[in-house]
C-alpha positions in Angstrom: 50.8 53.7 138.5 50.8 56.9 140.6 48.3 57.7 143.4 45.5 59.8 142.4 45.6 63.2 144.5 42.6 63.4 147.6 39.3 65.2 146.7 39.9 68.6 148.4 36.2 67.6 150.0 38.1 65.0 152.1 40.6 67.8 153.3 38.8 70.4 154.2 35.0 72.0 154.9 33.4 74.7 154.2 31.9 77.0 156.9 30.5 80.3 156.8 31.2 82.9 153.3 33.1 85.5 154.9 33.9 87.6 151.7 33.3 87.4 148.0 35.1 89.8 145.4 35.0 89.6 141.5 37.2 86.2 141.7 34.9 84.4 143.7 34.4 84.4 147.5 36.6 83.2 150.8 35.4 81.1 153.7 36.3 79.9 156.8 36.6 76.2 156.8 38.3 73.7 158.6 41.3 70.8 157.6 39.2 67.9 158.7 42.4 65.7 159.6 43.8 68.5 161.9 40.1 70.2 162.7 42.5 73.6 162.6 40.6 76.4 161.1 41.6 78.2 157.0 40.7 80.3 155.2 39.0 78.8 151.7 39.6 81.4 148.7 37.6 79.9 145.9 37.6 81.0 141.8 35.0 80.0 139.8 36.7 79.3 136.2 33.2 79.4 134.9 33.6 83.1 134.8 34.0 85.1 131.9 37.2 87.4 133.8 38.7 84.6 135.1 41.9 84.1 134.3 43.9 81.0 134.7 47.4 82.1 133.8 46.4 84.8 136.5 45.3 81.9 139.3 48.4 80.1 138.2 50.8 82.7 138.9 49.1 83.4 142.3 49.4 80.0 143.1 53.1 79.9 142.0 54.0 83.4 144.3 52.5 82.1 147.4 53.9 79.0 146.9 57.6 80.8 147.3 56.5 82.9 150.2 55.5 79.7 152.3 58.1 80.9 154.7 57.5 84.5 154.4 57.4 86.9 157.6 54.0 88.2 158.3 52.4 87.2 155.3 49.4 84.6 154.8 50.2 80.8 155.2 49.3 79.0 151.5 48.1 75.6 152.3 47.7 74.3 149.0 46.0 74.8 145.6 43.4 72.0 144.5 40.4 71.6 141.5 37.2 70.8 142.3 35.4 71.0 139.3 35.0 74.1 137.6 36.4 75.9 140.6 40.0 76.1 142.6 39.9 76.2 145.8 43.6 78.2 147.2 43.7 76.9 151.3 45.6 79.5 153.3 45.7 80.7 157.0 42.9 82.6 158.6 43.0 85.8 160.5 40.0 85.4 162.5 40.7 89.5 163.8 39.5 90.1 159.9 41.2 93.0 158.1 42.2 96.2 158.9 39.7 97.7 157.0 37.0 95.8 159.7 38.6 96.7 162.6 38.6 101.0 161.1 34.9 99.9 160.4 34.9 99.1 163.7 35.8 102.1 165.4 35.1 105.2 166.6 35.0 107.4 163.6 35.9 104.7 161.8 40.0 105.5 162.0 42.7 103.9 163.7 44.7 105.7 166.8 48.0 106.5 166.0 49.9 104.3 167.9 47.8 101.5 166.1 48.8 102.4 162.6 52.1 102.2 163.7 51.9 99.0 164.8 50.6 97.8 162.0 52.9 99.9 159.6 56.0 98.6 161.0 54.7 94.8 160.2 53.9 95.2 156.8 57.3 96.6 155.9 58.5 93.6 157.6 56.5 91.7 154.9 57.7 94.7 152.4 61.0 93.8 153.2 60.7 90.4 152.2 58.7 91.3 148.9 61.0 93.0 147.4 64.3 91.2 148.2 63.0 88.5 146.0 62.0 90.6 144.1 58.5 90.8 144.5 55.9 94.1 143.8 52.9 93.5 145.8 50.8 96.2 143.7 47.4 96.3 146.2 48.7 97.8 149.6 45.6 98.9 151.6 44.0 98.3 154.5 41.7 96.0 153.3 44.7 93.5 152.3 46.5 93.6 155.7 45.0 90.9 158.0 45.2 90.4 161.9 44.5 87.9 163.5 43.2 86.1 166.9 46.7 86.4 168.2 47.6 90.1 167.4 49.7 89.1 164.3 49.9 91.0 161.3 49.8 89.6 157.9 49.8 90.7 154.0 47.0 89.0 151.8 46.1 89.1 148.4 48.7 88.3 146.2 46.5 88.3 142.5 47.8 91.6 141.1 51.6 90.6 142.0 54.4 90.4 140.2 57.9 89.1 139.9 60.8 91.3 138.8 63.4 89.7 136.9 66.1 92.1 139.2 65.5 94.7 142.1 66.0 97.5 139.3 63.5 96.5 137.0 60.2 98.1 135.8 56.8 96.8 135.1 54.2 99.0 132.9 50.7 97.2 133.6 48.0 99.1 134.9 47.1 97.8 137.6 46.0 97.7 141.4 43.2 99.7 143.1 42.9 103.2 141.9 43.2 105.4 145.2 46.2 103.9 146.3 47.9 103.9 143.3 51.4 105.8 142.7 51.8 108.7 139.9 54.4 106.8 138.1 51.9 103.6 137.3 49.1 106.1 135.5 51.6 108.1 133.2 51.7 107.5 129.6 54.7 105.9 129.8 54.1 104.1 132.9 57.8 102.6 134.3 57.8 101.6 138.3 59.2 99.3 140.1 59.1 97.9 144.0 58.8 102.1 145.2 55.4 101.8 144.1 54.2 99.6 147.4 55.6 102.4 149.5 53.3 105.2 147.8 50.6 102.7 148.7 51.9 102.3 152.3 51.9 106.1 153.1 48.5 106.0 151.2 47.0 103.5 153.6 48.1 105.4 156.5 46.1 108.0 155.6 43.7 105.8 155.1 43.6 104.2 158.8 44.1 107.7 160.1 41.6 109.6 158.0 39.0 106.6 157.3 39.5 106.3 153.8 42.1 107.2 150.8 42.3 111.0 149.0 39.7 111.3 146.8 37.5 109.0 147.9 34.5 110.9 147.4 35.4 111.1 143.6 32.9 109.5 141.4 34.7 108.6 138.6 38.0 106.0 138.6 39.5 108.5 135.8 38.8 111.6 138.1 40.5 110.2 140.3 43.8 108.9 138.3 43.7 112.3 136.5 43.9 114.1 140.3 47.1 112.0 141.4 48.8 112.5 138.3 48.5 116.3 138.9 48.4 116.7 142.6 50.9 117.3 144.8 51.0 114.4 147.1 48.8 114.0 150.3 49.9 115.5 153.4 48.3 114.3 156.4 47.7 118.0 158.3 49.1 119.0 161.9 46.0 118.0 163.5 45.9 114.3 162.0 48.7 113.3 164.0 51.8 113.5 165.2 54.7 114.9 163.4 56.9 111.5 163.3 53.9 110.3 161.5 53.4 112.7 159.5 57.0 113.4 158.6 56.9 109.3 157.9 53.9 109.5 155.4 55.4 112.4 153.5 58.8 110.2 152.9 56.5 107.5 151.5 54.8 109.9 149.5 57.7 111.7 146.9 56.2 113.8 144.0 59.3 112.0 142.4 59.9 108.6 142.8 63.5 108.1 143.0 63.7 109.6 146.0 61.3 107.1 147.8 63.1 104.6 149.9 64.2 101.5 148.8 63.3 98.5 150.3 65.4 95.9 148.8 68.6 97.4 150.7 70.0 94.1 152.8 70.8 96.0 156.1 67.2 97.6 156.1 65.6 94.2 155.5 67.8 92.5 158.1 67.6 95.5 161.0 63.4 94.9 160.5 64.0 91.3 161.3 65.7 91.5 164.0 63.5 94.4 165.5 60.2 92.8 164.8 57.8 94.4 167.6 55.4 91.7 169.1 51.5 92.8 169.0 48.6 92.0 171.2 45.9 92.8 169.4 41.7 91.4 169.8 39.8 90.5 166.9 37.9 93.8 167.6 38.5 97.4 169.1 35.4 97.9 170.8 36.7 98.0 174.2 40.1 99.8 173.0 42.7 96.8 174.2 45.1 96.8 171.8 48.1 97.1 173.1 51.7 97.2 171.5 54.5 95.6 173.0 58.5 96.5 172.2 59.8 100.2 171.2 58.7 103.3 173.0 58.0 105.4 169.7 56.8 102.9 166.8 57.5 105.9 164.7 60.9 106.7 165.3 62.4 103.0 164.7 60.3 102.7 161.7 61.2 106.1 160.1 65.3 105.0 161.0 64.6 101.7 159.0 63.1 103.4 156.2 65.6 106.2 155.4 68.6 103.8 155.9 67.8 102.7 152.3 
């Protein structure tokens, strides 16, 4: 007779809501045998867009990136009721998004954003050497927490590629930070398409939000990046390796994006991974990078060796 699985009320407690979002909401709560502090992302099933295919292949991708470089701990998956509760590590320094919110003009200093770049192609890296597309780069989904660490969250619009030269076609992701090649007709992309979104974001952090953000309409907007040329951050938004490094994210034609799936690109990030100190907030202006004297120059060399 096999042992029935523990009530997730026995392994962990809820605390404060600290977000909620169309699939549900995430807390902070505790693992009551350890008293360490998660993070609780909860999904009603009871809801009408729920769906559990969807939840299942969440639960299924985090469960391979358990080991994953600067990407969210999964804890574990368990029903209670009507709802799934997904336990995974907290960032107590909140997202990126928070900390621009936080800040003076609401943007990020430069040597920040490279700070923060450089981790998330560290988890980029990763991604797509399974391969994995992420499909939601953006501020809001890149975490930081108590200790200065970076980490990539949100894994529901993910998906798995059968090889590192396939293509998807589903719409999907959030509109501003979305590449060209996801909105044509015929919409063909593969793992390139997270590297648009990178180069998006930094303009995000730099600018305090995505291009066109004070579009009204979501088809406005996918009808602008189909026909624009691709943002340029301008001479006065920063300095030239930056800017230089957001216009090789951002091609007009994807194949000549960087790949990240190239093994000596993945490996040279691992072995190069800077170290950040960085406080849960930026009021008093500490945060402070520790490792290469120009953040920009190492990351642009890891990203054209593809």
């Amino acid at each position: 007779m096999s042992t029935p699985l523990p009530s997730v009320h026995t392994l962990y407690k809820r605390l404060e809501t600290v977000g909620k979002g169309s699939y549900g909401s995430v807390s902070k709560g505790v693992h009551i045998p350890t008293g360490n502090l998660v993070a609780l992302k909860i999904i009603d099933l009871d809801r009408e867009d729920d769906d559990v295919a969807d939840i299942q292949r969440e639960v299924s991708l985090l469960t391979q990136l358990r080991d994953a470089p600067n990407i969210t701990k999964y804890f574990g998956c368990y029903m209670d009721g009507p709802r799934v509760w997904i336990a995974m590590e907290l960032a107590q320094g909140g997202s990126v998004y928070s900390l621009m919110k936080a800040s003076q003009d609401e943007c990020l200093e430069e040597r920040y954003v490279g700070i923060i770049v450089r981790e998330v192609l560290v988890a980029l890296a990763h991604l797509h050497r399974i391969p994995v597309i992420h499909r939601d780069i953006k501020a809001a989904n890149v975490l930081v927490t108590d200790t200065g660490r970076v980490l990539l969250c949100d894994f529901g619009v993910s998906a798995l590629l059968q090889t590192s030269t396939s293509k998807r076609n589903t719409l999907t992701g959030t509109v501003h930070w979305m590449a060209p090649e996801i909105l044509q007709t015929i919409a063909a992309y593969d793992a390139k398409i997270d590297i648009w979104s990178l180069g998006i974001m930094i303009y995000e952090m730099v600018k305090g939000a995505p291009p066109h953000a004070n579009m009204g309409s979501p088809a406005e907007v996918m009808d602008l990046i189909t026909k624009m040329k691709p943002p340029r951050l301008q001479d006065n938004e920063g300095g030239r390796d930056m800017r230089d490094f957001v216009s090789l994210c951002l091609r007009e034609i994807p194949s000549e994006t960087p790949n990240l799936a190239n093994r000596w690109l993945a490996r040279s990030i691992g072995n190069e991974r800077t170290l950040v100190a960085m406080k849960a907030t930026m009021a008093d202006g500490s945060l402070t990078p520790y490792g290469h004297h120009n953040i920009w120059t190492s990351t642009m060399v890891l990203l054209r060796m593809s």
